[in-house]
LOKE-930767 format. One line per field, with one value per atom (N, C-alpha, C, O, CB): residue number from 0; x, y, z negated; atom name. Coordinates in steps of 0.02 Angstrom, whole numbers. Each point is the difference from the previous one (the first is absolute). Glycine has a CB too. Layout:
N
seq = (NUM; ...)
east = (X; ...)
north = (Y; ...)
up = (Z; ...)
atom = (CA; ...)
***
This chain:
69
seq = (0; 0; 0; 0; 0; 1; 1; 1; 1; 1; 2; 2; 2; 2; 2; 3; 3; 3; 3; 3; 4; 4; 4; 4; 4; 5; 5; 5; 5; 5; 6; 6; 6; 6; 6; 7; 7; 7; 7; 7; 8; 8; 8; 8; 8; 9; 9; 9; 9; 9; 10; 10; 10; 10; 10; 11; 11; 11; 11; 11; 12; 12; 12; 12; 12; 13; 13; 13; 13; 13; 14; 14; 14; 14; 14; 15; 15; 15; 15; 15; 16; 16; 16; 16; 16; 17; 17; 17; 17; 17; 18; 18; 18; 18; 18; 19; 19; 19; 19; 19; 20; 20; 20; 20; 20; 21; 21; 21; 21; 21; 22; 22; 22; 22; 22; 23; 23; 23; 23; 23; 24; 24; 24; 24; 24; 25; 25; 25; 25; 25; 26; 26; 26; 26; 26; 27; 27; 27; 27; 27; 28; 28; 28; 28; 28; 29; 29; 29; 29; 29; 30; 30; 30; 30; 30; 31; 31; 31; 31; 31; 32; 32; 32; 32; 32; 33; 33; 33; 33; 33; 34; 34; 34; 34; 34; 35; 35; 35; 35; 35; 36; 36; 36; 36; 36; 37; 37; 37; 37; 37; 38; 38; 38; 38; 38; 39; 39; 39; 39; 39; 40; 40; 40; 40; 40; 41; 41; 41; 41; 41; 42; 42; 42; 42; 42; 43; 43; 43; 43; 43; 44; 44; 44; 44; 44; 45; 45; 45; 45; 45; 46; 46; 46; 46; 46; 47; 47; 47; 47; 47; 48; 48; 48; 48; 48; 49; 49; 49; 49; 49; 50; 50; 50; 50; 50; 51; 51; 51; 51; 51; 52; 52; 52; 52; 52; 53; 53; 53; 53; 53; 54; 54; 54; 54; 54; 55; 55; 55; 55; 55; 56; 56; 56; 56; 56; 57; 57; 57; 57; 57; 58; 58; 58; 58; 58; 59; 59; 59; 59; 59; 60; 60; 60; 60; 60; 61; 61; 61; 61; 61; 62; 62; 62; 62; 62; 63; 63; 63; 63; 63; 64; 64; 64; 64; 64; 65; 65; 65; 65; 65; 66; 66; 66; 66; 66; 67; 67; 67; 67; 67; 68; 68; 68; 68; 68)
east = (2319; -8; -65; -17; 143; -158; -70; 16; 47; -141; 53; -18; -43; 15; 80; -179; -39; -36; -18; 98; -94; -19; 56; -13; -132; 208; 53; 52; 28; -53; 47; 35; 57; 7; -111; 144; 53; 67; 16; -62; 79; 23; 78; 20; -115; 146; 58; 51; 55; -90; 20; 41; -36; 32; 4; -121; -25; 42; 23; -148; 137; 33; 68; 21; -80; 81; 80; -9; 22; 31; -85; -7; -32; 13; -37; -9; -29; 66; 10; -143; 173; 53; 34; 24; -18; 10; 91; -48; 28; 57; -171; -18; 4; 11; -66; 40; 31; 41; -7; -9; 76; 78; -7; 28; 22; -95; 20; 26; 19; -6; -5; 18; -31; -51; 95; -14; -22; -43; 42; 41; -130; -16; 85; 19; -177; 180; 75; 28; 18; 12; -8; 31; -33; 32; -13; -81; -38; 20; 25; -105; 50; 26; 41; -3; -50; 125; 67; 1; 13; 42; -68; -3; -40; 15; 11; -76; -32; 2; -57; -9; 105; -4; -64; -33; 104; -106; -50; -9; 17; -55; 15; -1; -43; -56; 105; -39; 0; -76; -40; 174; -161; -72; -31; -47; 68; 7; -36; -2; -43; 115; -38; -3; -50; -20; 122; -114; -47; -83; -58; 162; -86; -88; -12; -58; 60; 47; -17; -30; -51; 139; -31; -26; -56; -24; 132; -158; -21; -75; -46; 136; -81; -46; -22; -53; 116; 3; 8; -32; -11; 96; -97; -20; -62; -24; 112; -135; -45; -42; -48; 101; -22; -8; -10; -43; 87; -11; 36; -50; -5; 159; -181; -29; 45; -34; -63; 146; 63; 24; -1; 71; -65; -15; 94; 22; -199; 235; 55; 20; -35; 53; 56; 54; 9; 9; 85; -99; -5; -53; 7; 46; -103; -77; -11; -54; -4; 89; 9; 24; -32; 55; 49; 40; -38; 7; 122; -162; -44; -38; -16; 37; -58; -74; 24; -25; -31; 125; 32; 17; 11; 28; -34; 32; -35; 10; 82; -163; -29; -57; -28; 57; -38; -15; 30; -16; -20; 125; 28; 31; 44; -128; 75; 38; 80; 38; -136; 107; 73; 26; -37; 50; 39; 21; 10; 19; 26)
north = (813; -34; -40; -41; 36; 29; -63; -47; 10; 64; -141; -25; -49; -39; 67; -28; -58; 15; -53; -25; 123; 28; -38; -22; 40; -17; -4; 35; 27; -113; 91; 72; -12; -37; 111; -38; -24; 69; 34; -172; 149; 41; -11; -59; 100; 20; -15; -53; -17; 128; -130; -51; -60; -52; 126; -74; -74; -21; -57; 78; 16; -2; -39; -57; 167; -55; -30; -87; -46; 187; -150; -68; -45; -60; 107; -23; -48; -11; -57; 100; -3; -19; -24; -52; 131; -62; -48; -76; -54; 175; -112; -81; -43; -60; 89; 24; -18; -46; -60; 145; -38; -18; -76; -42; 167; -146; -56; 7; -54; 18; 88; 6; -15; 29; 33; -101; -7; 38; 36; -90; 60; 67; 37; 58; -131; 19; 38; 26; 56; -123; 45; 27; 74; 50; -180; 126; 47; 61; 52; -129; 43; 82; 9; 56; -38; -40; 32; 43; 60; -149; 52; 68; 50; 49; -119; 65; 66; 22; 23; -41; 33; 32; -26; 49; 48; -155; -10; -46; -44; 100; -83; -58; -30; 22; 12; -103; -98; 25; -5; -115; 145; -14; 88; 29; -145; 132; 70; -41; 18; 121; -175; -39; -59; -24; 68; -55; -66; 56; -15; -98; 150; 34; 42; 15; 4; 3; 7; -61; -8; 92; -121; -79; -25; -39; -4; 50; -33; 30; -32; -22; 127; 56; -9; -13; 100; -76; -21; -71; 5; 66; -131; -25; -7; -31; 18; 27; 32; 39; -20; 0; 80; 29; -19; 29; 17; -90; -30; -77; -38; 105; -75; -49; -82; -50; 146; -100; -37; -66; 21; 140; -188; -59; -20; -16; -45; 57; 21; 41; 34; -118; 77; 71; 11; 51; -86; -25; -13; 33; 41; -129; 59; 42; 66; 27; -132; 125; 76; 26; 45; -59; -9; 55; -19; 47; -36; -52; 4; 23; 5; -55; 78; 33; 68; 31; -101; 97; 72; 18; 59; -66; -41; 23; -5; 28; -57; -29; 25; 68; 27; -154; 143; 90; 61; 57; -108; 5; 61; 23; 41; -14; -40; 12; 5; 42; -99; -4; 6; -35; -45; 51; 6; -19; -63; -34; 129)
up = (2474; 63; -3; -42; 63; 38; 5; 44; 39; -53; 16; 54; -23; -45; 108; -19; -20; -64; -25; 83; -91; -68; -54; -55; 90; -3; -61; -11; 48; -44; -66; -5; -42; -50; 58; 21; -29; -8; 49; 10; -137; 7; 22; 7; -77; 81; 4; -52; 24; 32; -109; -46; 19; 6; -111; 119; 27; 61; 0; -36; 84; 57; -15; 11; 29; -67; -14; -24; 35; -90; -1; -30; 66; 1; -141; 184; 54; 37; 21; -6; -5; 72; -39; 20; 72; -148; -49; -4; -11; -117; 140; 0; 41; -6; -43; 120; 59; 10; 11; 0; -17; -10; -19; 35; -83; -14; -26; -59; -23; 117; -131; -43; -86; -19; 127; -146; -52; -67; -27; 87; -87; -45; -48; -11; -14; 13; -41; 41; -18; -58; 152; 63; 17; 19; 27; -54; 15; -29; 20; -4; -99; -36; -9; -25; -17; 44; 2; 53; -1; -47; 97; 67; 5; 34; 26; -88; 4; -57; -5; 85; -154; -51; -28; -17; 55; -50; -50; -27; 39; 0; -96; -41; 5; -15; -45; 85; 29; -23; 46; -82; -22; -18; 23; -27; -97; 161; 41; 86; 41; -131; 100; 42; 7; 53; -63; -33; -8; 4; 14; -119; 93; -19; 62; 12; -158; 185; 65; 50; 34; -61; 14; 44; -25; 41; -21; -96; -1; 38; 24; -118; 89; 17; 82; 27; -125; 123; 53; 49; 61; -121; 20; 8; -14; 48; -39; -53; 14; 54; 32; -112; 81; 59; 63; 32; -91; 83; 62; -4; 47; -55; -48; -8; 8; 14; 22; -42; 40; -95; -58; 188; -123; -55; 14; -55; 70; 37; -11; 48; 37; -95; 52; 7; 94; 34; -175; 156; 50; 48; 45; -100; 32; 23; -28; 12; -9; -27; -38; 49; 27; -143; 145; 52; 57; 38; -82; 70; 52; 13; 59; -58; -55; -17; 25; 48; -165; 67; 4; 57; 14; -106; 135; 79; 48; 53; -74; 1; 51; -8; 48; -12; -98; -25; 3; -16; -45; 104; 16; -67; 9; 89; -150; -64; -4; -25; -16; 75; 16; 65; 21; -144; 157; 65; -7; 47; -13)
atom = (N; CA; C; O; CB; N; CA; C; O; CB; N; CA; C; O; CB; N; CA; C; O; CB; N; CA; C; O; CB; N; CA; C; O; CB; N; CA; C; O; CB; N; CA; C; O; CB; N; CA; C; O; CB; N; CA; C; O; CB; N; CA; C; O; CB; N; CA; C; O; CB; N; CA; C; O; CB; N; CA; C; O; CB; N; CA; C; O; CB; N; CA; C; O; CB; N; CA; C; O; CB; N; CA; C; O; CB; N; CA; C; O; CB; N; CA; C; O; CB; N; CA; C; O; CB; N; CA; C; O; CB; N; CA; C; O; CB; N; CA; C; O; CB; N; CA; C; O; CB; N; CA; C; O; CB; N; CA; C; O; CB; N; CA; C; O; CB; N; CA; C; O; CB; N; CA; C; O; CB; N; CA; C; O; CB; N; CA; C; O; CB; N; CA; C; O; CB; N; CA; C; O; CB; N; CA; C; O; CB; N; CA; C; O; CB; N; CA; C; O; CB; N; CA; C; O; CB; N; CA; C; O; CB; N; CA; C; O; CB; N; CA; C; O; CB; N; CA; C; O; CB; N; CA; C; O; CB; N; CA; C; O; CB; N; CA; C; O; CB; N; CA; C; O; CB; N; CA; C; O; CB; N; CA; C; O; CB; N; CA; C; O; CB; N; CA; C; O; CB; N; CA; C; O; CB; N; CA; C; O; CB; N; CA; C; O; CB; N; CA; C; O; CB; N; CA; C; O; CB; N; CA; C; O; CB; N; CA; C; O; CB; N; CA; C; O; CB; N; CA; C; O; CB; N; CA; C; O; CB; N; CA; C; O; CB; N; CA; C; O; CB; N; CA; C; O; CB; N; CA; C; O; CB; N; CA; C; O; CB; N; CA; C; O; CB; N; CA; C; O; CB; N; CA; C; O; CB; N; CA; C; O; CB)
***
């Protein structure tokens, strides 16, 4: 998925909406099958990307790129 020259694959996705949600990195990877520190290296990537310093401004960044609803 693009939007804005950022890219993002289907497991970034997933980790953006369970961030959405509100959900914790341990919350996270139980629900999606992956481990707290496969979680952390998305978010931290992620942030990066998104240029976004927290989690907050992360899912704002993602939605208004259309990344996630």
């Amino acid at each position: 998925m693009a939007g804005g020259g950022v890219r993002a694959g289907w497991a970034v996705v997933r980790v953006l909406t369970a961030l959405a949600a509100g959900g914790a990195n341990k919350d996270i990877a139980r629900a999606l099958g992956l481990s707290p520190n496969t979680v952390k290296t998305h978010l931290a990537h992620l942030f990066a990307k998104l240029e976004a310093g927290t989690r907050t401004e992360a899912v704002g960044r993602a939605r208004d790129l259309g990344l996630i609803p």
